[in-house]
Backbone as CSV, one residue per row, in Angstrom:
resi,resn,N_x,N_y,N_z,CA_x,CA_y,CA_z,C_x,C_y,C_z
1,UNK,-19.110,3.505,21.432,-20.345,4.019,21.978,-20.684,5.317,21.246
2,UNK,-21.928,5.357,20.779,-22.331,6.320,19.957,-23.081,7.489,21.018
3,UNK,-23.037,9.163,21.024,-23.703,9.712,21.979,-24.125,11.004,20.831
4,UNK,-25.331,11.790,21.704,-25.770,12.565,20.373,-25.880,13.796,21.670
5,UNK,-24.736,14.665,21.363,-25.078,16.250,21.951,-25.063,17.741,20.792
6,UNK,-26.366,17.911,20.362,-26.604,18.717,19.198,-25.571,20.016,19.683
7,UNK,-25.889,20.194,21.021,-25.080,21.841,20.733,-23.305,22.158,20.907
8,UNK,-22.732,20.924,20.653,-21.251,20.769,20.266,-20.924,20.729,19.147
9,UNK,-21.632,21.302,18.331,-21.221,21.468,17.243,-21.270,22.856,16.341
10,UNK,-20.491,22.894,15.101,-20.387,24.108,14.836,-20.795,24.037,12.875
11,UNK,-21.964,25.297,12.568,-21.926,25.585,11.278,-22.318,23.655,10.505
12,UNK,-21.909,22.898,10.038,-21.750,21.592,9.173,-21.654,20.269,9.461
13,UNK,-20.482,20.926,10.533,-20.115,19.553,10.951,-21.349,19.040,12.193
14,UNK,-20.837,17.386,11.984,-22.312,16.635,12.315,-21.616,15.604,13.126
15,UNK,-20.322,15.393,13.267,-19.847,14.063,13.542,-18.461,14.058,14.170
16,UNK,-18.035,13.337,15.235,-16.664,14.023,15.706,-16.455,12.773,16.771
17,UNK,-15.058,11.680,16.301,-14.440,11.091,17.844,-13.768,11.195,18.409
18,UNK,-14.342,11.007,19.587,-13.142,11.388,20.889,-13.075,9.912,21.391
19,UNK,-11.944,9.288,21.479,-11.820,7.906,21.708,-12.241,7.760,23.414
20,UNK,-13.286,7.017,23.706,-13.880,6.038,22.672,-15.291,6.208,22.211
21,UNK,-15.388,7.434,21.962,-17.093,7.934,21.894,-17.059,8.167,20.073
22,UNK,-18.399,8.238,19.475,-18.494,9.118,18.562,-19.803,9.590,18.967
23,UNK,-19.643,10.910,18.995,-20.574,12.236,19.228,-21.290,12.605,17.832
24,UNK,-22.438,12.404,17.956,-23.537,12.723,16.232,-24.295,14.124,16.934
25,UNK,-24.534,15.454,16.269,-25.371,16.443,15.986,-26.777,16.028,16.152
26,UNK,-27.315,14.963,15.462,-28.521,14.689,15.909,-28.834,13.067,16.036
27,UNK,-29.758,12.425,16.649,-29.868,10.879,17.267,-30.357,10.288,15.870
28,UNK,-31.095,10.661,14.703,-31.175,10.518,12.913,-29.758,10.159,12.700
29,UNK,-28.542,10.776,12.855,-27.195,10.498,12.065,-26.683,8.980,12.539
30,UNK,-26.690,8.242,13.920,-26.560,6.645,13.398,-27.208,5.887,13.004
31,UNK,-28.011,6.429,12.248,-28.376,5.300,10.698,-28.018,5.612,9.995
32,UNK,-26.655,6.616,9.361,-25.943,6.951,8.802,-24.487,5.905,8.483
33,UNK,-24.379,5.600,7.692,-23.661,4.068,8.199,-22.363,4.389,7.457
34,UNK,-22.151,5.604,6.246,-21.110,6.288,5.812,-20.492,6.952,7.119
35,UNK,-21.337,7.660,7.544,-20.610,8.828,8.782,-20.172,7.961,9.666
36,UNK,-20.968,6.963,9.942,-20.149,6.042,11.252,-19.096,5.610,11.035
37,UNK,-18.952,4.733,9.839,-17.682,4.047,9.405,-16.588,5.248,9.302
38,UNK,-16.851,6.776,8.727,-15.656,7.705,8.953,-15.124,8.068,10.615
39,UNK,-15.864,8.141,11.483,-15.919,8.099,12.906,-15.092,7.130,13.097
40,UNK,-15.393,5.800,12.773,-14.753,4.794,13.340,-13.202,4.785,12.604
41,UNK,-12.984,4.907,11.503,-11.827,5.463,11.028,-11.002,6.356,11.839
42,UNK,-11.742,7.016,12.481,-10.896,7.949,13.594,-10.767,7.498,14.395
43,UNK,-11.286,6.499,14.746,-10.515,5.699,16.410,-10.197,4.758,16.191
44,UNK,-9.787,4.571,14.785,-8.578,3.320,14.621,-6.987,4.499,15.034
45,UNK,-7.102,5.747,14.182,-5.953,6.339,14.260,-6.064,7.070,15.706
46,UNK,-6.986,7.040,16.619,-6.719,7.788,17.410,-6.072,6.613,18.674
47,UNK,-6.533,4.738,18.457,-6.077,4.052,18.792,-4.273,3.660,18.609
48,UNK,-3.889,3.705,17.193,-2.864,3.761,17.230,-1.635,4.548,16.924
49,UNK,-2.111,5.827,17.489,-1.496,7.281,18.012,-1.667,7.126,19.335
50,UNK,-2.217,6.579,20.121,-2.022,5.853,22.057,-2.953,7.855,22.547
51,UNK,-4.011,8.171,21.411,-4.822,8.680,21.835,-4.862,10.768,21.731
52,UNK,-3.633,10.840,22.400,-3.389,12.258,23.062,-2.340,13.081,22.131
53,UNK,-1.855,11.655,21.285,-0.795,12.266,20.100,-1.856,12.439,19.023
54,UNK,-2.571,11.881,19.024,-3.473,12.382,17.497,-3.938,13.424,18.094
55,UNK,-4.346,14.107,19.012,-5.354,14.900,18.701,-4.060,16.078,18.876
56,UNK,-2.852,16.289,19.366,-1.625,17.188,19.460,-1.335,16.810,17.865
57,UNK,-1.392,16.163,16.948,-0.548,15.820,15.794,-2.039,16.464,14.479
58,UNK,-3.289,16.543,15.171,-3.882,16.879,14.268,-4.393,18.483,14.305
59,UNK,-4.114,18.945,15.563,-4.362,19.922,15.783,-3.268,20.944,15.184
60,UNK,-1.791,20.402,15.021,-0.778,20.861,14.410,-1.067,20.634,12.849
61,UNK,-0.923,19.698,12.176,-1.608,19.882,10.953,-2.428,21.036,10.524
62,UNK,-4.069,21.238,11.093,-4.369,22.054,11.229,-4.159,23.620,11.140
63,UNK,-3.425,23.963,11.756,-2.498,24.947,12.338,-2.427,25.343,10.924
64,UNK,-0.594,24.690,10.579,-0.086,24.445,9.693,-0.623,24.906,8.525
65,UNK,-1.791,23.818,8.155,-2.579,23.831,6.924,-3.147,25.649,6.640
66,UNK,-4.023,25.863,7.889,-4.439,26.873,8.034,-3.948,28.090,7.370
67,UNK,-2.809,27.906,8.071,-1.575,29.161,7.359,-1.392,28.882,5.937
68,UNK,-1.170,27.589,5.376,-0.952,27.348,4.252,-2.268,27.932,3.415
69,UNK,-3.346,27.913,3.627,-4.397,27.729,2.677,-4.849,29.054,3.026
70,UNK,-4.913,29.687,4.204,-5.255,30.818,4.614,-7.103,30.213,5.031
71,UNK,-7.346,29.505,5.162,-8.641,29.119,4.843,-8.914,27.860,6.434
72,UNK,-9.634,27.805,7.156,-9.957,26.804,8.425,-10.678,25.424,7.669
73,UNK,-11.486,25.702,7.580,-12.412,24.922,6.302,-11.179,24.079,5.507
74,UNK,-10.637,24.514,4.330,-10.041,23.596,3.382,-8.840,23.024,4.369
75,UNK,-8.327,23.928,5.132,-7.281,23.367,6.184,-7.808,21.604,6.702
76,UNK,-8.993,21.845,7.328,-10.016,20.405,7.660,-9.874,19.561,6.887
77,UNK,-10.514,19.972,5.490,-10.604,18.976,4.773,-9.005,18.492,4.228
78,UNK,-8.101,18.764,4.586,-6.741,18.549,3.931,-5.808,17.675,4.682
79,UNK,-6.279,17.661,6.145,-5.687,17.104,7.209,-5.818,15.653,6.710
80,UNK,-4.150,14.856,7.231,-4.162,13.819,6.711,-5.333,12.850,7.169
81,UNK,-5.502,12.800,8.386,-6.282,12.082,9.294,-8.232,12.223,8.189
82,UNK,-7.833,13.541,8.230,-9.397,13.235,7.253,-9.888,13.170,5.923
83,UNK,-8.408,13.043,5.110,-8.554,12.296,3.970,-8.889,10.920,4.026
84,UNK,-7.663,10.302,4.810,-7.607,9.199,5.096,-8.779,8.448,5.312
85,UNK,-9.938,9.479,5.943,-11.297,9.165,6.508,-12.459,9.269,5.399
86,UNK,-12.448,10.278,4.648,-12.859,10.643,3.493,-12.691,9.742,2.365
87,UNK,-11.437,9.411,2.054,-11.556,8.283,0.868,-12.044,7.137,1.123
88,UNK,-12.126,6.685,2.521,-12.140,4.843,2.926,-13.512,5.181,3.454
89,UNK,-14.246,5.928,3.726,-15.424,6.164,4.370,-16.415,5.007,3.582
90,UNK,-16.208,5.061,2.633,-17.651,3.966,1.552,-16.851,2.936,2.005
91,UNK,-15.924,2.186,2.397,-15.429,0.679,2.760,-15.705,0.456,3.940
92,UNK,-16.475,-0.304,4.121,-17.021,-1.020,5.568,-16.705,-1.570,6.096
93,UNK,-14.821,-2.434,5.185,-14.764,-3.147,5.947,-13.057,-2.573,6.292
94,UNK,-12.466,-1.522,6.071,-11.390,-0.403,5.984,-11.239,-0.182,7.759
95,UNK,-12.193,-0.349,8.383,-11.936,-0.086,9.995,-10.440,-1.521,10.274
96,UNK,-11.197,-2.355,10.206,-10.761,-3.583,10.682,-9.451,-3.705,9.715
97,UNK,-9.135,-3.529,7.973,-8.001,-4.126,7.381,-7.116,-2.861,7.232
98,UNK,-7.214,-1.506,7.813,-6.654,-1.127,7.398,-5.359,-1.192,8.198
99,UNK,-4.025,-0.627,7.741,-2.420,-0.784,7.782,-2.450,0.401,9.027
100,UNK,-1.962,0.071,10.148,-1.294,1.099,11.456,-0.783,2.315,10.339
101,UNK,-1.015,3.276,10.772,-0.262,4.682,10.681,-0.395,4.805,8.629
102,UNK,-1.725,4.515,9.024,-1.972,4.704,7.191,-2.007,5.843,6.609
103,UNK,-2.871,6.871,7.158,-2.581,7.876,7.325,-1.774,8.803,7.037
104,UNK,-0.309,8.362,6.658,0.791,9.116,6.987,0.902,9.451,4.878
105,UNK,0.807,8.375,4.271,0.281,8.361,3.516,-0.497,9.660,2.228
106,UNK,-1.264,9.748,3.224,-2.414,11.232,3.143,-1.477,12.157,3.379
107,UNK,-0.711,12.623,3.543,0.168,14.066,4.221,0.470,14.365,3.186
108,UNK,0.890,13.854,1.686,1.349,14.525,0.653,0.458,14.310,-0.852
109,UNK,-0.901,13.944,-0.560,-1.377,13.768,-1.563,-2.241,15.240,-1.906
């Protein structure tokens, strides 16, 4: 289920799931069919993380990264979960074939 609340968001970002929603910045972004398919990428992993561990496992990443890079921003973009989302985003059909805990993958690239 797609829902559009503009003022949850911050600075760029436009797009964000919380299983089982994806939340768009503005009601224009689902005809966005890149951003959806990255959304939906996130609730494959937030499906098989049983929900409450991805968002504790990405928020640690995060963290982590943060310190590493000194930077919030590149920290984001570095997190495995949104590479993972980032590279497969143009494959449409990457929701449905992709491998449980693919993801993991992304942590050292």
């Amino acid at each position: 289920m797609v829902l559009v609340f503009k003022h949850l968001f911050y600075k760029n970002y436009v797009g964000l799931s919380i299983w089982p929603f994806i939340i768009l910045k503005h009601n224009a972004l689902k005809e966005d069919s890149v951003l959806i398919n990255h959304e939906k990428i996130h609730l494959r992993q937030q499906i098989e993380l049983l929900v409450l561990p991805f968002y504790v496992f990405y928020l640690t990443e995060w963290l982590i990264r943060t310190v590493l890079y000194f930077d919030g921003y590149k920290a984001y973009q570095n997190i495995s979960f949104e590479r993972e989302a980032y590279f497969n985003e143009d494959n449409f059909n990457y929701p449905k074939q992709r491998r449980p805990f693919n993801f993991i993958k992304y942590l050292w690239c």
